[in-house]
C-alpha positions in Angstrom: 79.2 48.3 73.4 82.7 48.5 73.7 84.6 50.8 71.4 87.4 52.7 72.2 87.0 56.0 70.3 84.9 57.2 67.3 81.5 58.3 67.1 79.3 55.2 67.5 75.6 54.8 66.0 73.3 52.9 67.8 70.5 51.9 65.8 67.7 49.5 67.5 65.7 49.0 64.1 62.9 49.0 66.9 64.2 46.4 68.9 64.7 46.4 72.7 67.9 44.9 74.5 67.2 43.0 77.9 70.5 44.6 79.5 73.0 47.0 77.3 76.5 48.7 78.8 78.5 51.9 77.5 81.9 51.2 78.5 84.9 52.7 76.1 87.6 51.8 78.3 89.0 55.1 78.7 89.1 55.9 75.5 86.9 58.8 73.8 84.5 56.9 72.6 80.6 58.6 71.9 77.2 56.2 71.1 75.0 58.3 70.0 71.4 57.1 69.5 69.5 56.5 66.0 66.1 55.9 67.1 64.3 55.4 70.8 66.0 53.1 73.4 64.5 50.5 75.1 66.2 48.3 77.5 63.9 45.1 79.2 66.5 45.1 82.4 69.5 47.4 82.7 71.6 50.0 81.5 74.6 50.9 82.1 77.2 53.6 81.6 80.5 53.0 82.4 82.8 55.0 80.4 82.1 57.1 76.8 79.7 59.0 76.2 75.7 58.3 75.7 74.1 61.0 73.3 70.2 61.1 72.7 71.0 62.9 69.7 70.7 66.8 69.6 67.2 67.9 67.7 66.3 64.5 67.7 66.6 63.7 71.8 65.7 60.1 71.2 63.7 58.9 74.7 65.3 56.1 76.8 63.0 53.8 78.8 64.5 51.2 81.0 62.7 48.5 82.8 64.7 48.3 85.6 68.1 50.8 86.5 69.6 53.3 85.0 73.3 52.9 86.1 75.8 55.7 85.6 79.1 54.8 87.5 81.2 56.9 85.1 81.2 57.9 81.7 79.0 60.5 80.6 75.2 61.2 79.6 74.1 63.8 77.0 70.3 63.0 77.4 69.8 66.3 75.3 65.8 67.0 75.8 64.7 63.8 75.8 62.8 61.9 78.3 64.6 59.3 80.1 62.1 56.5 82.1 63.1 54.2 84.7 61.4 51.5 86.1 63.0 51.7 89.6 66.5 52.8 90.3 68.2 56.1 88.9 71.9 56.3 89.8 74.2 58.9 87.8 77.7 60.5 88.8 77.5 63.9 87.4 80.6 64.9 88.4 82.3 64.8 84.9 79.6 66.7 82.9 77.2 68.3 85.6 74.8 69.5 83.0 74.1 66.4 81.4 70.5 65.9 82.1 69.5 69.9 82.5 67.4 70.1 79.9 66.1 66.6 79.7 62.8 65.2 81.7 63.0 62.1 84.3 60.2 59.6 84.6 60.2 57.4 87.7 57.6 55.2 87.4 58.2 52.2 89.7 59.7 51.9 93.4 63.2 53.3 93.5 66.0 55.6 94.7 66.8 58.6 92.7 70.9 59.3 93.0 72.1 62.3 91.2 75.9 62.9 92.4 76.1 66.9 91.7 78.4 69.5 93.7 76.1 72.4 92.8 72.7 71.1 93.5 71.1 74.0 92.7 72.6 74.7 89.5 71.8 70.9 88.0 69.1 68.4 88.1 66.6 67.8 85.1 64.4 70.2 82.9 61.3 67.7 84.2 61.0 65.2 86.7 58.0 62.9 87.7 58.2 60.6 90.8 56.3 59.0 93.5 53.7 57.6 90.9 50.7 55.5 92.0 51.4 52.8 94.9 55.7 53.2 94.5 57.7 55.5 96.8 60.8 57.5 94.8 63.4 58.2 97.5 65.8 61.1 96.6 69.2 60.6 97.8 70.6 63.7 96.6 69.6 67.3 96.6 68.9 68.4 93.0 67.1 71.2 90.5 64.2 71.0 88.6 64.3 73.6 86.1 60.4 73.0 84.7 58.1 71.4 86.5 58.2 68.9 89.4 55.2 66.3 89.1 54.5 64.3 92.4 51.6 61.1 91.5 49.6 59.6 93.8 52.4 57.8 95.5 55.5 58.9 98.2 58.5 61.0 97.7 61.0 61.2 100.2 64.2 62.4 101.2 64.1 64.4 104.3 67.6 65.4 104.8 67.7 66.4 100.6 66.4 69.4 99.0 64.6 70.1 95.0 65.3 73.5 94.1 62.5 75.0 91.9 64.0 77.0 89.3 60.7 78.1 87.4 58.1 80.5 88.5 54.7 80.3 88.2 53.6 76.6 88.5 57.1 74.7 88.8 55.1 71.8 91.2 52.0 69.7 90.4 51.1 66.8 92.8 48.3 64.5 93.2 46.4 65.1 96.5 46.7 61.6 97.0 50.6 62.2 97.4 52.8 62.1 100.3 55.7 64.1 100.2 58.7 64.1 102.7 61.3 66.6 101.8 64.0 68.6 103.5 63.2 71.5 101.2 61.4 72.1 98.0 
């Protein structure tokens, strides 16, 4: 999707795309989602703006990567899945993903670029499921609830900052966890 400005609707009618990019160019573009995302391979922000739609916080599931190189993500409350890689440059909207929940399910590297770690992360985040290892690249927050599966998550130089109290971190006992910090 390429448009340069406007408020674009992205209706799927159910139908998943095998790779799909966000790129307006510059411009001041926003797709905002009609219904749940799927994407078989890839997806791709490079410039605009990605809205799950506020109230509705339409889930995302990709395949493969969630690319971010730019551009902005308003994931809202929704819950964003990835198959393997999460890369996102928070940098122009920080808060994008604070209230939303991340599902890693596969093998992959978790890259948040945030200056105020502790301030930004995700509402929820799941990693490390059965047989994959999640590596964190980046300190981040979790403002909920941490979930560790049965698999590894590491990142020994990088730190998750707990926000909640009470029970902010559930983990398998089958889990291996390697962390700077938590």
């Amino acid at each position: 999707f390429n448009a340069t400005s406007g408020t674009i609707l992205i209706t799927t009618g159910g139908q998943s795309f095998y790779n799909i990019i966000f790129n307006d160019g510059g411009g001041s573009a926003t797709y905002q989602l009609q219904g749940v995302l799927a994407v078989a391979n890839d997806l791709t922000v490079t410039d605009g703006i990605l809205d799950t739609k506020s109230g509705l916080n339409y889930a995302i599931t990709v395949t493969r990567d969630f690319i971010q190189p730019g551009g902005r993500v308003l994931a809202q409350s929704s819950t964003v899945t990835v198959g393997r890689h999460f890369t996102a440059d928070g940098t122009e909207t920080q808060s994008g993903f604070n209230n939303a929940s991340l599902v890693l399910n596969g093998t992959g590297t978790l890259t948040y670029t945030i200056s105020q770690s502790w301030a930004h992360g995700f509402n929820n985040l799941t990693v490390g499921q059965s047989g994959n290892t999640t590596t964190l690249a980046y300190s981040l927050s979790v403002f909920n609830a941490l979930t560790v599966g049965s698999g590894t998550f590491t990142g020994a130089t990088r730190s998750i900052f707990l926000q909640k109290t009470g029970t902010p971190l559930v983990f398998d006992p089958a889990a291996t966890v390697s962390l700077g910090y938590l």
